[in-house]
LUMLO-695695 format. One record per residue: x, y, z of N, C-alpha, C in turn; residue number from 1. Coordinates in nm, 4 decimals. Layout:
N
n.u,n.v,n.w,ca.u,ca.v,ca.w,c.u,c.v,c.w,nr
X,Y,Z,X,Y,Z,X,Y,Z,NUM
...
! end
This chain:
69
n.u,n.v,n.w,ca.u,ca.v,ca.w,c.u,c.v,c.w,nr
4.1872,-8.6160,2.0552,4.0664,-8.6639,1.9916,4.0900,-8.8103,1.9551,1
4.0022,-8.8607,1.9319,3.9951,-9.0226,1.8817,3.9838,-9.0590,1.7698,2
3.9990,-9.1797,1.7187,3.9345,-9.1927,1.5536,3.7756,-9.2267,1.5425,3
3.6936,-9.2185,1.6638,3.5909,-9.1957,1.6382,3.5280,-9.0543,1.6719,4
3.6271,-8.9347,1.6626,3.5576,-8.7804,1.6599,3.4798,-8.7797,1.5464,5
3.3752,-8.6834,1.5193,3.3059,-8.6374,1.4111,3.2280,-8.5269,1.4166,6
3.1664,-8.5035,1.3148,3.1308,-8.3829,1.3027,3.0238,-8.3551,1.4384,7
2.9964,-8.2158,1.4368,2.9294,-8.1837,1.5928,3.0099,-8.1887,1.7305,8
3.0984,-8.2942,1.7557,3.1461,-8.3289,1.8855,3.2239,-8.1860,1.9094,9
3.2135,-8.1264,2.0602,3.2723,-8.0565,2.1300,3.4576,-8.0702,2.1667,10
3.5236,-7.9933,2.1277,3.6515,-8.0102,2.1822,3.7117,-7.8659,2.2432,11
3.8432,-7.9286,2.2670,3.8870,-7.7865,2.3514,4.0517,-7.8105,2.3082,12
4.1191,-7.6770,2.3223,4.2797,-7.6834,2.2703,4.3279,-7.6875,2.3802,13
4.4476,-7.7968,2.3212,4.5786,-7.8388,2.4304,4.6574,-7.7405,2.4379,14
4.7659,-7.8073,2.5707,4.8722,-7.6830,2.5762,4.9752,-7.7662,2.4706,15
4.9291,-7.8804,2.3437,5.0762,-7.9042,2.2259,5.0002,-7.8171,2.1424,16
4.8904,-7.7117,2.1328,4.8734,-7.5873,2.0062,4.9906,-7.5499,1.9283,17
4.9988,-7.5238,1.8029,5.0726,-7.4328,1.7934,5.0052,-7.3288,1.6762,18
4.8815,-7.3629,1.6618,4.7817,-7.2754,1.5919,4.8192,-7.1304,1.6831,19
4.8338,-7.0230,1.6060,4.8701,-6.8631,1.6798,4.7105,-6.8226,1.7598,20
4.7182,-6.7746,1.8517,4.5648,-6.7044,1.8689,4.4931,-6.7686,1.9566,21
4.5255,-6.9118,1.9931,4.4497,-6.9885,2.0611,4.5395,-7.0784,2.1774,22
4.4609,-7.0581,2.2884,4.5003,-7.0935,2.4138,4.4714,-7.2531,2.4607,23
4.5363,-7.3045,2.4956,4.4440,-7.4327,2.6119,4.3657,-7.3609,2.6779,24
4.2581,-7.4889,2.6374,4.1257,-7.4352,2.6970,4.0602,-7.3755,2.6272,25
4.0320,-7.2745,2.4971,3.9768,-7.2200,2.4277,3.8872,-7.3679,2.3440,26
3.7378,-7.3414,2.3351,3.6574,-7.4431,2.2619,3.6051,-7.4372,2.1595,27
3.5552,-7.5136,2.0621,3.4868,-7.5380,1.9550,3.4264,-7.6774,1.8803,28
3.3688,-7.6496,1.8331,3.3059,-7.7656,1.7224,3.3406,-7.8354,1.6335,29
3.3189,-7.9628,1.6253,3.3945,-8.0188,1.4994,3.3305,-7.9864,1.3847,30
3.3964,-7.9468,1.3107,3.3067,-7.9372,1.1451,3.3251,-8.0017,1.0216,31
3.4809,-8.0421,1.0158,3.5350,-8.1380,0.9301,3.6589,-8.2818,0.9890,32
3.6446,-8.3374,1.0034,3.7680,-8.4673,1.0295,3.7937,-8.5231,0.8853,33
3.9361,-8.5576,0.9125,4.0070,-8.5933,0.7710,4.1827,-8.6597,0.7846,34
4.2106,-8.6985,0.6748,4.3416,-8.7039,0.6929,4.4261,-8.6755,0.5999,35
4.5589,-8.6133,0.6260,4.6709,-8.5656,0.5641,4.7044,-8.6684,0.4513,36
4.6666,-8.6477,0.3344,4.7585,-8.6980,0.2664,4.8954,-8.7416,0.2681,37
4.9779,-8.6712,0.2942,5.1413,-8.6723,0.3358,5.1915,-8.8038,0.4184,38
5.0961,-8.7999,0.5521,5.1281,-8.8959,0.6559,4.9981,-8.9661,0.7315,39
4.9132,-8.9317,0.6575,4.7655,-8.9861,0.6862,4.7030,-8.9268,0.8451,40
4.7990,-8.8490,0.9085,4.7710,-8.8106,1.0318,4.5924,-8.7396,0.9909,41
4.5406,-8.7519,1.1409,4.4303,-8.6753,1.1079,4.4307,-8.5430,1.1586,42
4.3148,-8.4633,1.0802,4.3077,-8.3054,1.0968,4.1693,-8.3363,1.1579,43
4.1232,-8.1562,1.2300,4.0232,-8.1315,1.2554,3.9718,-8.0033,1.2645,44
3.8927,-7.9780,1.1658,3.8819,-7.8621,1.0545,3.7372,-7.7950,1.1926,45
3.7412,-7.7001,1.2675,3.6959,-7.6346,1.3953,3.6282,-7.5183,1.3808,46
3.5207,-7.4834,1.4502,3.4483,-7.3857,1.4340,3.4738,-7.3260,1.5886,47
3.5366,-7.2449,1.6290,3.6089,-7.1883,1.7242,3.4856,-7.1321,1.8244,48
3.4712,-7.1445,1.9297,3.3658,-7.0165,1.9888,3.3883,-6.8365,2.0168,49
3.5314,-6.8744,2.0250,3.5897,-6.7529,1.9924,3.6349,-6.6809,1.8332,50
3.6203,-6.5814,1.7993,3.6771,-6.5570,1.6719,3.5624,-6.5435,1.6037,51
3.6094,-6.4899,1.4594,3.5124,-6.4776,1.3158,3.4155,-6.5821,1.3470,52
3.2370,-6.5187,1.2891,3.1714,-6.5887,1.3167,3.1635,-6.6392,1.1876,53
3.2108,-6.5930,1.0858,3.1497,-6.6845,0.9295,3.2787,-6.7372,0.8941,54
3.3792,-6.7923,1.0201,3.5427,-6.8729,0.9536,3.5090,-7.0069,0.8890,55
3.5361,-7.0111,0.8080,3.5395,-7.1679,0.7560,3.5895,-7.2682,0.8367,56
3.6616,-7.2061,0.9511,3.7375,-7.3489,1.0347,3.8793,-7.3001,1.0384,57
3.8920,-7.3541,1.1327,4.0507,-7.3472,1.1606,4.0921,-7.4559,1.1800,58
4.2139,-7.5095,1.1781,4.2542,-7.6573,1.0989,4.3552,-7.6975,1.2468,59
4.3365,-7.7880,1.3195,4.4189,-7.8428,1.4446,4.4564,-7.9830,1.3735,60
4.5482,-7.9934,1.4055,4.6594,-8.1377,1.4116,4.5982,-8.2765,1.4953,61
4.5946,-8.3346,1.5056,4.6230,-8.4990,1.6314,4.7016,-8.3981,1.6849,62
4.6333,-8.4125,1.8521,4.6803,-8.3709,1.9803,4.7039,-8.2083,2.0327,63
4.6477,-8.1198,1.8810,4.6661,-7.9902,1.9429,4.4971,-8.0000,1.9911,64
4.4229,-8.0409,1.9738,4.2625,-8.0714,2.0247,4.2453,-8.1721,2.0875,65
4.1291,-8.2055,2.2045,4.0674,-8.3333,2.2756,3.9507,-8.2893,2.3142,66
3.8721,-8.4379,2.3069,3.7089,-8.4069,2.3344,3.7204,-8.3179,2.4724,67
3.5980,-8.2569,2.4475,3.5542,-8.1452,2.5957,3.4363,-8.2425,2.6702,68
3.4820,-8.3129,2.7424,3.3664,-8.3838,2.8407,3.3065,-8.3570,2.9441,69
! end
C-alpha cells in the first residue's frame, strides 16, 4: 500500500502475511489507516470479504497488504 491508501480503497494480502487465516490473494476494504506509535510504521485496519460479517477489522502491517488494481 502507499501513503496515499485510505479509507474505501480495495486491497488484497501478500505472500509477507503473517495475520493466521488469510492467504495471498484473499481481499478487502480499507476501513482505518494509521500509524504505530512505537515506530510510526503504518497499519491498515480491513474489512475482509471473507470472514465475520460484523468484524471490526483486522489489522495488516506495511507490506502484508497492496492496492488490488
Amino acid at each position: 500500500m502507499s501513503a496515499t491508501s485510505k479509507v474505501g480503497d480495495r486491497a488484497r494480502v501478500t505472500d509477507l502475511n503473517e495475520m493466521q487465516g488469510y492467504r495471498p490473494g484473499d481481499k478487502g476494504t480499507v476501513l482505518r489507516v494509521g500509524k504505530l506509535v512505537t515506530t510510526g510504521s503504518p497499519y491498515y485496519a480491513m474489512a475482509m470479504d471473507k470472514g465475520e460479517p460484523y468484524s471490526p477489522g483486522v489489522i495488516f502491517a506495511e507490506g502484508e497488504v497492496e492496492a488490488d488494481v
